[in-house]
N, C-alpha and C positions, 0 to 999 in steps of 0.2 A: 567748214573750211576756215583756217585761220590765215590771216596776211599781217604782214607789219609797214603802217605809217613812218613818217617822222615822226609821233607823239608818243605813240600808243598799239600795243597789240590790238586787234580787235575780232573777234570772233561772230562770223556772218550766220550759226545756226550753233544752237543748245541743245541738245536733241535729248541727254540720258540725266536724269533728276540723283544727283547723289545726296545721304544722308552723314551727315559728321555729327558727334555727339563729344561738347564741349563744356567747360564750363560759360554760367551764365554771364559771367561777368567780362570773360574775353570773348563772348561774341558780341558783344554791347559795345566792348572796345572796335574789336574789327568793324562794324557797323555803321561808328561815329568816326572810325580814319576812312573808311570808302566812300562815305557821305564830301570827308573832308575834300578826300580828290576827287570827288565828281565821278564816283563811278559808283559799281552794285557789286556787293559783296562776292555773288559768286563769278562776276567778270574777275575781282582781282585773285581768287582762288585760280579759277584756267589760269588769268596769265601766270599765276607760280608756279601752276603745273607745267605748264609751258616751258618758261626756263629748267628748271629742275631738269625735266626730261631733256632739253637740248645739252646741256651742259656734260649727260651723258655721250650725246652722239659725238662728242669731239670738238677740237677748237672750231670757234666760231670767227670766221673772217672780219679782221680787221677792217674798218673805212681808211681810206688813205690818212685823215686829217689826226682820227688816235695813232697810226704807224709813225707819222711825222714825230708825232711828241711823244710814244712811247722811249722812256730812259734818260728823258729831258733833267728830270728831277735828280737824277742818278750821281752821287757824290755831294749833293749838298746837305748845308748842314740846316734845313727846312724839316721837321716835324709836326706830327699830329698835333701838338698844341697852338704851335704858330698856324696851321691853320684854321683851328678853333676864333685864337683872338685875331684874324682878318677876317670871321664869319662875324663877330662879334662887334668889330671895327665900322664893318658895312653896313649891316643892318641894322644895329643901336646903338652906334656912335652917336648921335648929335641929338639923341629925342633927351627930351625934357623928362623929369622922374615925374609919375602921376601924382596929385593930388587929391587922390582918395583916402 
């Protein structure tokens, strides 16, 4: 049975063992990014399965608060790079360079 949080999918039983045959070096990666977020490789394999397969079934309902801002952006002259350099503004604006 799978339910969704506010965070996170979460799957309450695993039941069938599937085999994937990969290179070594991108499941080392996958590995070390599900470590990163705190979860187990084949939790974030379901949850892609997950999507994937919903995305089949048809639009997925809106939360009122993305309807609200769905088109917000629409006619400005705001792109993918400006907001790279607000990601970039925010987060490593003000650090000091290392002294390594």
């Amino acid at each position: 049975m799978t339910y969704i949080d506010r965070k996170t999918i979460r799957h309450e039983t695993m039941q069938t063992k599937l085999t994937l045959r990969m290179d070594d070096a991108l499941i080392a990666a996958a590995k070390a990014h599900a470590a990163g977020v705190g979860k187990s490789l084949s939790q974030m394999v379901a949850e892609y399965f997950e999507v994937i397969t919903k995305a089949r079934r048809g639009p997925v309902e809106m939360t009122p608060m993305v309807a609200r801002l769905r088109g917000s952006w629409k006619g400005s002259n705001v792109d993918e790079q400006d907001y790279y350099a607000y990601l970039e503004e925010k987060y490593l604006g003000d650090r000091e360079p290392s002294s390594e």
